[in-house]
VOPAGU-2260 file (C-alpha; in pm, 1 decimal, decimal comma):
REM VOPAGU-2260
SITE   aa  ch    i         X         Y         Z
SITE  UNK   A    0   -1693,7    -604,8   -2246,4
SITE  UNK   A    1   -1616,2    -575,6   -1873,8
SITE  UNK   A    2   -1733,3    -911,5   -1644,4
SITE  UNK   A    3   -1968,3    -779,0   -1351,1
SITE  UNK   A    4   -1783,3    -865,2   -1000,4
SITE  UNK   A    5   -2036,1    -860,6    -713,9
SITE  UNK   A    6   -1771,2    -806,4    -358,3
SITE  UNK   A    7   -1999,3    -899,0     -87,2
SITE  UNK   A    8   -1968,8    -794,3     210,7
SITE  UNK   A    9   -1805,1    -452,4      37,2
SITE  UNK   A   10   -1754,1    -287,1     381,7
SITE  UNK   A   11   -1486,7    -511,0     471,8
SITE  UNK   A   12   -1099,5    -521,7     500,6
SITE  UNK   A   13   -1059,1    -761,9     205,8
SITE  UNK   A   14   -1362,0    -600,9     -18,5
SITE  UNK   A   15   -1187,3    -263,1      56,2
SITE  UNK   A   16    -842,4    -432,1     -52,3
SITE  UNK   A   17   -1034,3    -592,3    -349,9
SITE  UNK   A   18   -1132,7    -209,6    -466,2
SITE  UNK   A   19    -802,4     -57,8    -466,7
SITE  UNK   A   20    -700,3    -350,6    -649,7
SITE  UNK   A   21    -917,7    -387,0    -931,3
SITE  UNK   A   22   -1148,8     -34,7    -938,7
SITE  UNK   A   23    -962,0      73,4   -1268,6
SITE  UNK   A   24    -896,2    -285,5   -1440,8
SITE  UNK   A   25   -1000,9    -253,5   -1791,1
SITE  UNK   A   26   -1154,6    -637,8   -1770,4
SITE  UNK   A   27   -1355,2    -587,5   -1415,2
SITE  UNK   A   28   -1684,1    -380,5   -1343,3
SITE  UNK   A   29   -1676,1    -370,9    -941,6
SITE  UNK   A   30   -2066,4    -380,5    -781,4
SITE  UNK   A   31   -2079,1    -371,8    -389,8
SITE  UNK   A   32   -2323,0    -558,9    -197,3
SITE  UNK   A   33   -2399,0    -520,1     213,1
SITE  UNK   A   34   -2642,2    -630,4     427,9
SITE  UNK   A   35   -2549,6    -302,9     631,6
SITE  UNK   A   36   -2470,2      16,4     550,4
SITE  UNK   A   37   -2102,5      48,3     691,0
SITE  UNK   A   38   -1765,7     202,4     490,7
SITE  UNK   A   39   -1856,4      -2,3     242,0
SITE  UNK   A   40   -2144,0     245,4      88,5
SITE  UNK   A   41   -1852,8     525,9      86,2
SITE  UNK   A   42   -1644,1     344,4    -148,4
SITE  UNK   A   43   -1802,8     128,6    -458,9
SITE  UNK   A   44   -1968,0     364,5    -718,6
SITE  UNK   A   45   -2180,3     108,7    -787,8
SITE  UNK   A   46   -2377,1       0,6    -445,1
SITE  UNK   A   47   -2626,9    -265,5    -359,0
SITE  UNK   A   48   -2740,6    -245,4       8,7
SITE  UNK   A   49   -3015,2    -394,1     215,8
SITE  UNK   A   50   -2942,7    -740,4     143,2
SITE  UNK   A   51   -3043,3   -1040,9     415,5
SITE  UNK   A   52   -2743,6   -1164,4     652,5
SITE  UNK   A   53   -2631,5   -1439,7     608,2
SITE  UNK   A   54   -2743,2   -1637,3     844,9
SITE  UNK   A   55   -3145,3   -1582,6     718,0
SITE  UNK   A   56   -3316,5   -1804,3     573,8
SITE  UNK   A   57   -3377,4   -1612,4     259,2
SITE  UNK   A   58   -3039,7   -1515,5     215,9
SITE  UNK   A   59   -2912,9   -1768,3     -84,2
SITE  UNK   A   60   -3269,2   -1678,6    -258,6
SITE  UNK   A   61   -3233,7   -1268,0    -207,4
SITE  UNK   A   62   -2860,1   -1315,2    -346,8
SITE  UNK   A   63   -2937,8   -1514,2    -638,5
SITE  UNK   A   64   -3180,8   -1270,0    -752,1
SITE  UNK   A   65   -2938,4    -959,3    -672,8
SITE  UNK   A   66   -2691,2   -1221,1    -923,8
SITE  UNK   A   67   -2937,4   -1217,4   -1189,9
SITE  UNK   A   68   -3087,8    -871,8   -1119,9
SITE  UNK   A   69   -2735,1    -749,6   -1189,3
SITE  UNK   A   70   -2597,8    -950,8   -1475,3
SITE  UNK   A   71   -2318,5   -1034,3   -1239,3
SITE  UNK   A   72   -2044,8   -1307,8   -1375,8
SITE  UNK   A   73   -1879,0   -1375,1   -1048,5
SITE  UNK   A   74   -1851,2   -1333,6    -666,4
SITE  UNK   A   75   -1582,3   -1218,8    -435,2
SITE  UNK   A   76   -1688,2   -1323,0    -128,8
SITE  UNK   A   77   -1442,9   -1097,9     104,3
SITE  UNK   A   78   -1533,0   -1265,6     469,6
SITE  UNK   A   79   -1433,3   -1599,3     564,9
SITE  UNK   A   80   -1768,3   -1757,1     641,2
SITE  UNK   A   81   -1886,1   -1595,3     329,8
SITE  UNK   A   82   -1647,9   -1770,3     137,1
SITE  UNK   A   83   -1757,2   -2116,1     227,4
SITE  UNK   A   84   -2129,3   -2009,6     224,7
SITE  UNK   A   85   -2102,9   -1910,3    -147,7
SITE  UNK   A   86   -1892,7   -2153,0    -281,3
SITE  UNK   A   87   -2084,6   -2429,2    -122,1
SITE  UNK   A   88   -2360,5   -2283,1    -340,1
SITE  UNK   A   89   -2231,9   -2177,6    -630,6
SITE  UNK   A   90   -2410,5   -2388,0    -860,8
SITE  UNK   A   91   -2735,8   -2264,6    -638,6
SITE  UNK   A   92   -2597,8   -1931,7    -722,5
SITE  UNK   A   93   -2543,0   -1969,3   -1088,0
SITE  UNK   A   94   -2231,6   -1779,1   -1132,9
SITE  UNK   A   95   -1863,8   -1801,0   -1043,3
SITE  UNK   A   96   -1750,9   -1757,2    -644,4
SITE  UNK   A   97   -1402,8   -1669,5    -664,3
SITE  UNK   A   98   -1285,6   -1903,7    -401,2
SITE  UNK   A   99   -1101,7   -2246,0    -397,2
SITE  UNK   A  100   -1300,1   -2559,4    -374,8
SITE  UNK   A  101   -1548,7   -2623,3    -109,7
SITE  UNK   A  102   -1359,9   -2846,6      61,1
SITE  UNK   A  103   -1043,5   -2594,0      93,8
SITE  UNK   A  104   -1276,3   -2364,6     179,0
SITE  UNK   A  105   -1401,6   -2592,4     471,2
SITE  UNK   A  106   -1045,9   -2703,5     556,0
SITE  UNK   A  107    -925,5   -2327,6     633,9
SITE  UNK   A  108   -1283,4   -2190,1     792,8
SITE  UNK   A  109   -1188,1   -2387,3    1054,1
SITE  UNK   A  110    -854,8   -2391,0    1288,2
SITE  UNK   A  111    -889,6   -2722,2    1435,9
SITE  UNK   A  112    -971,8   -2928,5    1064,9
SITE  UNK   A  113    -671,1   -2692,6     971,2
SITE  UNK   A  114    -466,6   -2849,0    1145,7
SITE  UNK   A  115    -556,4   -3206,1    1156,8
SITE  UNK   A  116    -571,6   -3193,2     764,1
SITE  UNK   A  117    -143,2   -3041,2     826,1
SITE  UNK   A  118     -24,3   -3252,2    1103,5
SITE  UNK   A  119     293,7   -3431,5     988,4
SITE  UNK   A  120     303,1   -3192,4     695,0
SITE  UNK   A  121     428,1   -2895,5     875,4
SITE  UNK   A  122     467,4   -2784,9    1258,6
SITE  UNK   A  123     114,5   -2729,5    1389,3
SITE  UNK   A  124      66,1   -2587,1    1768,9
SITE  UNK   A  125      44,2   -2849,1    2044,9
SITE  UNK   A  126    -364,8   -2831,5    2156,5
SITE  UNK   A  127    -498,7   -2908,8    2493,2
SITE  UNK   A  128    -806,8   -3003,3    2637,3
SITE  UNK   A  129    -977,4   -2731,2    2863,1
SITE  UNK   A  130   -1015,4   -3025,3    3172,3
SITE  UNK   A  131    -670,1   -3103,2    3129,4
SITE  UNK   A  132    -502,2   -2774,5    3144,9
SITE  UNK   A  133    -738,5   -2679,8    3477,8
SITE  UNK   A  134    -606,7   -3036,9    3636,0
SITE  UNK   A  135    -203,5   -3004,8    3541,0
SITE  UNK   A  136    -219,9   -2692,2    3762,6
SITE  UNK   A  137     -29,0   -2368,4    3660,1
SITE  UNK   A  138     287,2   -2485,6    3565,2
SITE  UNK   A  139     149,6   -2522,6    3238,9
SITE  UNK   A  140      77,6   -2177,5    3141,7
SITE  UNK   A  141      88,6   -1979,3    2926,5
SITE  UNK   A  142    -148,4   -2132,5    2622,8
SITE  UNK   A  143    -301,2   -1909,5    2406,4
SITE  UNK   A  144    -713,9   -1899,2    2360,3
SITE  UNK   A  145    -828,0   -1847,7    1994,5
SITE  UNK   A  146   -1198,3   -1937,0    1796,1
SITE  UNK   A  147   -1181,3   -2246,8    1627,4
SITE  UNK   A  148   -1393,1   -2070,8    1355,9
SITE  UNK   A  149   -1277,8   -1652,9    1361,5
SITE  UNK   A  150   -1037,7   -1431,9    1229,2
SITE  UNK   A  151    -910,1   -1085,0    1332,5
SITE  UNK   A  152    -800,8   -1058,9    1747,3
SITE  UNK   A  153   -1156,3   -1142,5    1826,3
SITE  UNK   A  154   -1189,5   -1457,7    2149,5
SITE  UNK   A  155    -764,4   -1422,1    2066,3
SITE  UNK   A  156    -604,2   -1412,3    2437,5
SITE  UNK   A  157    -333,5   -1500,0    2610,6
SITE  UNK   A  158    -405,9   -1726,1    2914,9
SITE  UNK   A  159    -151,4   -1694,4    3224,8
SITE  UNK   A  160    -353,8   -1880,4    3523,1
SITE  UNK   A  161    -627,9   -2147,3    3552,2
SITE  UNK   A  162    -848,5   -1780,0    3640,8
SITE  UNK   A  163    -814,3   -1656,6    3314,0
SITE  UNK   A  164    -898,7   -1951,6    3142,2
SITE  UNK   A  165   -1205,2   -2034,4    3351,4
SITE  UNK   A  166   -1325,4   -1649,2    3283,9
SITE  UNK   A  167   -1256,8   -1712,4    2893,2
SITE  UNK   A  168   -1405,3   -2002,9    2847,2
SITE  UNK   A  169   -1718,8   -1887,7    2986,3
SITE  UNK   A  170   -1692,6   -1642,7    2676,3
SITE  UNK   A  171   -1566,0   -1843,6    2452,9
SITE  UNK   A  172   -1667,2   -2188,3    2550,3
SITE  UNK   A  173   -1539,6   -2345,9    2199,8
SITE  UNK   A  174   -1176,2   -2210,5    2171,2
SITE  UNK   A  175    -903,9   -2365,1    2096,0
SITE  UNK   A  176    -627,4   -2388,8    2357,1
SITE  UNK   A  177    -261,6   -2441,1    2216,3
SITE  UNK   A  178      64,3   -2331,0    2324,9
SITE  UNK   A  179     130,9   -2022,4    2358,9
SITE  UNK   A  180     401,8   -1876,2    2109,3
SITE  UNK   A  181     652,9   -1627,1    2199,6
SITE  UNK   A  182     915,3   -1563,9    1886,6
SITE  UNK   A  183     748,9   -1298,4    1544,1
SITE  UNK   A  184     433,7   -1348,6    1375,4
SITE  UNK   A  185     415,3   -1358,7    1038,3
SITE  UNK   A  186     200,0   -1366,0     720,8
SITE  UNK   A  187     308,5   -1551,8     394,5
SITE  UNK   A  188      80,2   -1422,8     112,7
SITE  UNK   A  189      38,3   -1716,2    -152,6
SITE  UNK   A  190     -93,0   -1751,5    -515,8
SITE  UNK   A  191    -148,8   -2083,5    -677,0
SITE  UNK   A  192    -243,1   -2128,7   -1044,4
SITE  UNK   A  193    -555,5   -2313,3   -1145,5
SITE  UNK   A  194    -328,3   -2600,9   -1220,9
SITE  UNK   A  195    -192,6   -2633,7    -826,3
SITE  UNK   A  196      92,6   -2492,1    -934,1
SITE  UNK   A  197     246,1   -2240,5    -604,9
SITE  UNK   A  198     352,9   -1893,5    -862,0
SITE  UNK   A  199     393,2   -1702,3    -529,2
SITE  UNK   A  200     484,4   -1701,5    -184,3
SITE  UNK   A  201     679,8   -1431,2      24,1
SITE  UNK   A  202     645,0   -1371,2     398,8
SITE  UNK   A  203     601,8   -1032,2     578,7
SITE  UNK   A  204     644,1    -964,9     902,2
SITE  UNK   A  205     370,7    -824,0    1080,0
SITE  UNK   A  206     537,3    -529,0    1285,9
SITE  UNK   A  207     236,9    -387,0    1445,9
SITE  UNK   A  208     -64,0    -532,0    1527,6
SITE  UNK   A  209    -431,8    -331,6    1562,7
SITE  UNK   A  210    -743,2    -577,1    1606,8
SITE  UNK   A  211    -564,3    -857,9    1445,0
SITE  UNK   A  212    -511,1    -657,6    1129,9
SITE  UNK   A  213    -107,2    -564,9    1054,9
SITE  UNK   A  214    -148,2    -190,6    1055,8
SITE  UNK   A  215     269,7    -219,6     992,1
SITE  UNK   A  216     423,4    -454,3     791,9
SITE  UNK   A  217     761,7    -542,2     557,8
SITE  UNK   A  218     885,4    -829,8     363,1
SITE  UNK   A  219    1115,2   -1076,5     501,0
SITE  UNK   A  220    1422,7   -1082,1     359,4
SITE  UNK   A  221    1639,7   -1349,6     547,6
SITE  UNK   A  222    1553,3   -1722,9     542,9
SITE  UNK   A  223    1314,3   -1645,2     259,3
SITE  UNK   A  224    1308,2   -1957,9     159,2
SITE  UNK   A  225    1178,8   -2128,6     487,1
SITE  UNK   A  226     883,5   -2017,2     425,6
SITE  UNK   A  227     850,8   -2033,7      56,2
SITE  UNK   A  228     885,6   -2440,3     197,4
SITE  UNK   A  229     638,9   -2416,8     454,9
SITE  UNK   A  230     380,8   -2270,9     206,6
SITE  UNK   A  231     466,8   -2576,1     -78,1
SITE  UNK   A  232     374,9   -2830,6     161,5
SITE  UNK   A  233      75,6   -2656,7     231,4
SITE  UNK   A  234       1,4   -2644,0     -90,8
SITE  UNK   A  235      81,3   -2973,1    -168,3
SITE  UNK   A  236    -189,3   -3084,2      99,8
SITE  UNK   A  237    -491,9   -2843,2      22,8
SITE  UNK   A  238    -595,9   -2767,3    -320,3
SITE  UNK   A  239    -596,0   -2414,2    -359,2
SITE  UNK   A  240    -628,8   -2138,3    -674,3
SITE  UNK   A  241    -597,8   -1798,8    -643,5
SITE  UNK   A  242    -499,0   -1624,6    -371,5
SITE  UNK   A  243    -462,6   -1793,4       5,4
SITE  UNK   A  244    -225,3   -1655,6     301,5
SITE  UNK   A  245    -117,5   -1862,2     626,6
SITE  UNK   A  246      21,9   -1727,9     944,6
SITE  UNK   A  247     265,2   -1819,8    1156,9
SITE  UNK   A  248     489,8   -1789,0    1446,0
SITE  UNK   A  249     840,1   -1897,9    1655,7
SITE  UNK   A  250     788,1   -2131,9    1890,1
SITE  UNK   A  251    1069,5   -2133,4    2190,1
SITE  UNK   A  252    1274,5   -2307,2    1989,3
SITE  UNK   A  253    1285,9   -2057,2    1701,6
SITE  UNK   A  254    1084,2   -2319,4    1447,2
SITE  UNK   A  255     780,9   -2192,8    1242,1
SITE  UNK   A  256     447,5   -2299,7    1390,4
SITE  UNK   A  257     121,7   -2258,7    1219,4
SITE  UNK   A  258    -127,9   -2055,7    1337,8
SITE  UNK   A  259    -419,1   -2066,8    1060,1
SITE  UNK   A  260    -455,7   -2110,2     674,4
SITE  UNK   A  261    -657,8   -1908,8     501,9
SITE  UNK   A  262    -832,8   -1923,4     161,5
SITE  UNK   A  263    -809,0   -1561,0      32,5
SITE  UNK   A  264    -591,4   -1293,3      52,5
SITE  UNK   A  265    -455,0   -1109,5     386,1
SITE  UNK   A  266    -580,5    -757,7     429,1
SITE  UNK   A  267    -220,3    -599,7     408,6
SITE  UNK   A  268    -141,1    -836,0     106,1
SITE  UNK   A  269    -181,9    -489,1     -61,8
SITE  UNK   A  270     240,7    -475,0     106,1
SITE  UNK   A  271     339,4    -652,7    -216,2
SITE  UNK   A  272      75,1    -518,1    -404,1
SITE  UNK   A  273     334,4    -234,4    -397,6
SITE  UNK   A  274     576,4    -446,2    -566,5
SITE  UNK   A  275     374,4    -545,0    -821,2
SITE  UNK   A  276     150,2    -840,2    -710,7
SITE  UNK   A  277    -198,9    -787,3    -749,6
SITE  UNK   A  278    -376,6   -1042,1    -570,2
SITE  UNK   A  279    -757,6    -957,6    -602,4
SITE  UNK   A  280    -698,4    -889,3    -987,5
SITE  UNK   A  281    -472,0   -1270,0   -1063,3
SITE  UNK   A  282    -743,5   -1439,0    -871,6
SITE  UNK   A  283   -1051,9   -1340,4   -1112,7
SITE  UNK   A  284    -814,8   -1377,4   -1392,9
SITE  UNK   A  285    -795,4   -1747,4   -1253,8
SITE  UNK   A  286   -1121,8   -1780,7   -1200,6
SITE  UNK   A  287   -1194,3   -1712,9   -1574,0
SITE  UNK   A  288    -958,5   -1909,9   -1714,6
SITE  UNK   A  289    -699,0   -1650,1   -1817,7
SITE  UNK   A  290    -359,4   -1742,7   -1765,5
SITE  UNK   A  291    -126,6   -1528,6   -1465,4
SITE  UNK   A  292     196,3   -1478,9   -1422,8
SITE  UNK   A  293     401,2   -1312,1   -1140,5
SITE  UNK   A  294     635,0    -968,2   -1177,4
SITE  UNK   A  295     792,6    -828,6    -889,4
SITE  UNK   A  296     920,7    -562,9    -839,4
SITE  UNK   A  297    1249,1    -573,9    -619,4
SITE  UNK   A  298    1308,1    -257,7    -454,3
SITE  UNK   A  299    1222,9    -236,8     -66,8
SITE  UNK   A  300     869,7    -131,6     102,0
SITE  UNK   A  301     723,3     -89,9     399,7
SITE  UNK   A  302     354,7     -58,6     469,5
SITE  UNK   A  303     171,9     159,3     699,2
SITE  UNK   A  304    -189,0     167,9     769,6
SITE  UNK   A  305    -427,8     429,0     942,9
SITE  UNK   A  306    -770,4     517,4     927,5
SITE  UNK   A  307    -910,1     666,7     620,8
SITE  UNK   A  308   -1184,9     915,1     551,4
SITE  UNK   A  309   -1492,0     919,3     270,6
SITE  UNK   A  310   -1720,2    1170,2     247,6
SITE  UNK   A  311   -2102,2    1207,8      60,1
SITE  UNK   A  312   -2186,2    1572,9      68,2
SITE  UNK   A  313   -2535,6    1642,1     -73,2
SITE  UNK   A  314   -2408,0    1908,8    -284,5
SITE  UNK   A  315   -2499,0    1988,1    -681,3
SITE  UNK   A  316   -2343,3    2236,4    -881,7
SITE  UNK   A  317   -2243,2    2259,0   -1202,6
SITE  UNK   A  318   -1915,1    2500,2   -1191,3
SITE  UNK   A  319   -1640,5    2573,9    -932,3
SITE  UNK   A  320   -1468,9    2901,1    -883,7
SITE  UNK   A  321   -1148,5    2847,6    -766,8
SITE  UNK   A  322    -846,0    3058,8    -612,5
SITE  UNK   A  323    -487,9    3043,4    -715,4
SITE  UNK   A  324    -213,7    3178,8    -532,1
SITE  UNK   A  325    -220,1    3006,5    -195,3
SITE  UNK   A  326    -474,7    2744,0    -323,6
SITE  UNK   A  327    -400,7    2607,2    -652,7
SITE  UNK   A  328       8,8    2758,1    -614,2
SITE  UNK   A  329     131,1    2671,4    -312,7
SITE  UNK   A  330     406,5    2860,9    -105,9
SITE  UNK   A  331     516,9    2942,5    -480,9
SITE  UNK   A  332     635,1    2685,4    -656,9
SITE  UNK   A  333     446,1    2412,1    -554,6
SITE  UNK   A  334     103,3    2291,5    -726,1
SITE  UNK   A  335    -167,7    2191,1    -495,2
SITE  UNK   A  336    -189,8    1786,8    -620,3
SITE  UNK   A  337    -453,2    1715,8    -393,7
SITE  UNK   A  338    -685,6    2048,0    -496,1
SITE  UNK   A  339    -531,4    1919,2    -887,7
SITE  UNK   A  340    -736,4    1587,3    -897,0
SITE  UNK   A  341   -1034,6    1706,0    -781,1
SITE  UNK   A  342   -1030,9    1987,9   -1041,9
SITE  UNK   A  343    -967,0    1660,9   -1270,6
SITE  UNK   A  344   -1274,2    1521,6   -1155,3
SITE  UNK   A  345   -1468,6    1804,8   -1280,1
SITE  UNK   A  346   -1369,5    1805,1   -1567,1
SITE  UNK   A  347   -1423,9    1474,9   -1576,5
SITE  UNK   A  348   -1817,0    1509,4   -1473,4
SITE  UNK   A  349   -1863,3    1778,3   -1693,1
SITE  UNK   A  350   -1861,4    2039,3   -1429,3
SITE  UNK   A  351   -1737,5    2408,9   -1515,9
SITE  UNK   A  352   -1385,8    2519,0   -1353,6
SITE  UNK   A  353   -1362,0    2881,6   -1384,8
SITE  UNK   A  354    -974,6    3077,9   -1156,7
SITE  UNK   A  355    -997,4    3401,9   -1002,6
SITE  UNK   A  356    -707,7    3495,0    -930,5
SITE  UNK   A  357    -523,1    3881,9    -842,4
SITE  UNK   A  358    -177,9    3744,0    -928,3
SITE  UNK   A  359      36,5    3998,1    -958,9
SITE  UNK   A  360     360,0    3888,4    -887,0
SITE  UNK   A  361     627,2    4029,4   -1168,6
SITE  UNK   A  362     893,7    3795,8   -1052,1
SITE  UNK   A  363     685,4    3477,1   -1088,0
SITE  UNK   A  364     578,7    3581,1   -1439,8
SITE  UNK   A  365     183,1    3663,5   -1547,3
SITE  UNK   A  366     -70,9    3451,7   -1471,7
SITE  UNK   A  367    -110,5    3303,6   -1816,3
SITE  UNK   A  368     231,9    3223,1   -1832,6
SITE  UNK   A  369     274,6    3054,8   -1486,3
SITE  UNK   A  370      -5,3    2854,5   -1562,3
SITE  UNK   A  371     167,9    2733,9   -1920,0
SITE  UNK   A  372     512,5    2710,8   -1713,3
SITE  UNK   A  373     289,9    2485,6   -1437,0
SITE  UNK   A  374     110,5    2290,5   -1745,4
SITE  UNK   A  375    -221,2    2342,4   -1585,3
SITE  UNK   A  376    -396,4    2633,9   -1826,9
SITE  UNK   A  377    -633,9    2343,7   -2000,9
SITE  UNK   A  378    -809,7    2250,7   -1652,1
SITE  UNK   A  379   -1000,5    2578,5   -1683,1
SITE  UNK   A  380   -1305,6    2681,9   -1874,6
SITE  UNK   A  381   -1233,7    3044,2   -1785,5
SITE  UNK   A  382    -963,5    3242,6   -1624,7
SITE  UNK   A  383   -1054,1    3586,4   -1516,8
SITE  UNK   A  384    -756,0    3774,7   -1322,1
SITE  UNK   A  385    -847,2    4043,6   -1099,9
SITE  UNK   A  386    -681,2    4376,6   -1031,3
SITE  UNK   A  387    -575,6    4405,3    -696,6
SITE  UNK   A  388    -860,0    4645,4    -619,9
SITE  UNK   A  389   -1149,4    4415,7    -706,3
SITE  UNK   A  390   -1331,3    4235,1    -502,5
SITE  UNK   A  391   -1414,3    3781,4    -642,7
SITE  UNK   A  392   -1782,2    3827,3    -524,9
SITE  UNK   A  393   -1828,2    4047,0    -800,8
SITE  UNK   A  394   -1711,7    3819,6   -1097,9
SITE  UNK   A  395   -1936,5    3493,9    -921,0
SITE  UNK   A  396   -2203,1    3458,2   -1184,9
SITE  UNK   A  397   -2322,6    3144,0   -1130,0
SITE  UNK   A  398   -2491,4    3049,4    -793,6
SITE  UNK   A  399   -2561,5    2668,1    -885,8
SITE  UNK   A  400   -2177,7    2687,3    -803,2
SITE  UNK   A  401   -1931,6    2610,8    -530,3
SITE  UNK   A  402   -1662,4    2823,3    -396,5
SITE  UNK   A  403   -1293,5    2750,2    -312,0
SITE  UNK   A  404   -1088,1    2971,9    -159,7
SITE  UNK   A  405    -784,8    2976,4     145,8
SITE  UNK   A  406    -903,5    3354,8     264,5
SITE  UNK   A  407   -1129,7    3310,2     530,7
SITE  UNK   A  408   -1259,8    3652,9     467,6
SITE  UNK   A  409   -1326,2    3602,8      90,1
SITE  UNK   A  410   -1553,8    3279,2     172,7
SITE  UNK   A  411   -1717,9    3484,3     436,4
SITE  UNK   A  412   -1816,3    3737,6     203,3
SITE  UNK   A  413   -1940,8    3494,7     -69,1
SITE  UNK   A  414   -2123,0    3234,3     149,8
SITE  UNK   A  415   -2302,4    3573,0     290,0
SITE  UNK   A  416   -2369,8    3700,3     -28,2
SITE  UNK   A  417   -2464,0    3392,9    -242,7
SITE  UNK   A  418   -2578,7    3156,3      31,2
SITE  UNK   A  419   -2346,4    2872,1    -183,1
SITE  UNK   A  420   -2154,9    2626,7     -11,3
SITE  UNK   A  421   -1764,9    2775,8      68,4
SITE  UNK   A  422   -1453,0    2560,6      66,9
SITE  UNK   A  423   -1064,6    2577,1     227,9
SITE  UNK   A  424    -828,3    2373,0     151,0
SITE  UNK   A  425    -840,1    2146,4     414,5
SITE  UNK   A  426   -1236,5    2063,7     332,3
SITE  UNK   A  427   -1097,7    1941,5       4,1
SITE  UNK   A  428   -1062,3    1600,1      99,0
SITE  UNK   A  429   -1450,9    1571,9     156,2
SITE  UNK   A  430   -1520,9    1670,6    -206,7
């Protein structure tokens, strides 16, 4: 029987990551949980919403009961201040928070306990004291402002004059000041085993940068190894399981500096995910017990990431008419993939999929055939070709139906005829 995950918040950039990772495990039932209705809602089949933040006072009491409502077996808390809430409380809770100890969890929340828990251990950034840097005079500048407790670019900035910092600080009146790093950023995404054991650790560098999220990244292939060393000592200094990430950057000198610690996985983590390392889906394995072990893949990949769009149409029917040449056949000799899988997912809801279709083209072969030669005949429930004289409005005997079709003109005349919702090809994403 498949364990009930609860991802909370689901709307985020690690809940999101957590989907794509585990949404068809055969061990894993995924159940979203927000407090606001963001992406989040667009995404999980299975969606809890309306929940306290987290900073109420009935918060830990709502989400126990949403735990118990729900028959869930563990959390993925997929914000870092979630993390340490739930894990704090996970006895409170009564089920398992897929996290590292509290105390880890503690350790990385916060930049500054970060790095007094790693000095000696590895190269952490010089800090300086607000009163100090406005006294040295501007000589000293750049540093670089950042949260002590944060993530993503937000209270991130570099600081060139005693101006700037003054105007930050009146933003950001707890930041951390350190010196400010010039040489690549990069991520190392880590695994340890419940036994402290480091099974992974591979660094990518992150090549473009949108709201502190690497919207372009690779894996580093030279000096691999430094940071494979960087992340043992880590490791040998916090007690981690599962999946944790740190960042870092060149100082002037060229040396690796830490910039923060983390105790989950990076967003873009999904970069090796490519290769074959499934972060979200080793850590509940972990968490339950069940022994992981690392494959990867070795061939090269670079990750790019844009905006994606989810659509909820209110829209019931029970069968799709659908057109072929143009539609289903592209340009032909190429099947429309994308038209394909949603076709699929009729099929796979028990919706009717009935082609019209006037092909008539001798070279190509008949329609029957060309759908055998394309091995797509079985998506259909009917096939009904037209001669070139007829006219699809007249073979549309079902209005609790949809209508897909790349002629303008034919949707025209259907939508006017059946008032039923009319689909091109580029609207197919939104079904």
């Amino acid at each position: 029987m498949k364990k009930n995950i609860l991802v909370f918040p689901c709307g985020s950039e690690i809940a999101l990551e957590v989907y794509r990772a585990v949404n068809h495990s055969t061990h894993f039932n995924l159940i979203g949980a927000n407090s606001v209705d963001d992406h989040g809602k667009f995404v999980f089949e299975n969606y809890i919403g309306g929940l306290p933040f987290i900073t109420a006072p009935n918060f830990l009491e709502k989400f126990r009961q949403v735990i118990r409502d729900n028959n869930i077996d563990a959390v993925y808390p997929a914000m870092d201040a979630v993390i340490e809430l739930l894990k704090s409380n996970e006895e409170f809770l009564g089920c398992k928070v897929v996290a590292p100890e509290t105390e880890t969890t503690r350790i990385c929340l916060s930049k500054s306990r970060t790095y007094k828990v790693l000095d000696g251990i590895v190269k952490t950034p010089k800090t300086f004291a607000a009163a100090d840097l406005l006294q040295a005079g501007e000589s000293v500048f750049p540093v670089f402002a950042k949260p002590d407790i944060g993530y993503g670019s937000r209270g991130a900035k570099k600081i060139s004059s005693a101006e700037d910092l003054k105007a930050h600080l009146e933003l950001y009146p707890s930041c951390i000041l350190s010196e400010f790093l010039p040489g690549k950023e990069y991520t190392v995404d880590c695994f340890t085993g419940s036994n402290g054991e480091l099974l992974f650790a591979a660094a990518r560098e992150r090549c473009r940068i949108m709201n502190g999220i690497s919207v372009n990244t690779k894996p580093v292939k030279e000096n691999a190894e430094e940071f494979v060393d960087f992340a043992k000592r880590i490791n040998s200094a916090i007690k981690f399981s599962g999946a944790w990430f740190y960042q870092v950057k060149r100082d002037a000198q060229g040396e690796l500096t830490l910039m923060e610690v983390a105790s989950r996985f990076g967003g873009s983590s999904s970069l090796f995910r490519a290769q074959g390392i499934n972060f979200a889906l080793m850590s509940l394995f972990d968490a339950f017990g069940i022994p992981v072990s690392v494959l990867r893949n070795r061939y090269d990949v670079i990750m790019d990431r844009a905006l994606d769009n989810k659509y909820k149409l209110d829209v019931k029917y029970s069968e799709v008419f659908v057109d072929f040449d143009d539609c289903i056949y592209l340009e032909k000799q190429f099947v429309n993939d994308a038209l394909m899988a949603y076709l699929y997912r009729c099929v796979n809801n028990g919706i009717k999929v009935t082609l019209l279709s006037r092909h008539d083209d001798i070279k190509l072969g008949k329609l029957d055939e060309l759908l055998d030669k394309l091995r797509i005949r079985q998506v259909f429930d009917r096939i009904i070709h037209l001669d070139p004289s007829q006219k699809k409005i007249d073979f549309i005997d079902n209005i609790d139906s949809i209508f897909i079709d790349d002629s303008f003109a034919e949707r025209k005349a259907v939508a006017d005829k059946f008032n039923i919702p009319v689909f091109s090809l580029d609207m197919i994403e939104a079904l």
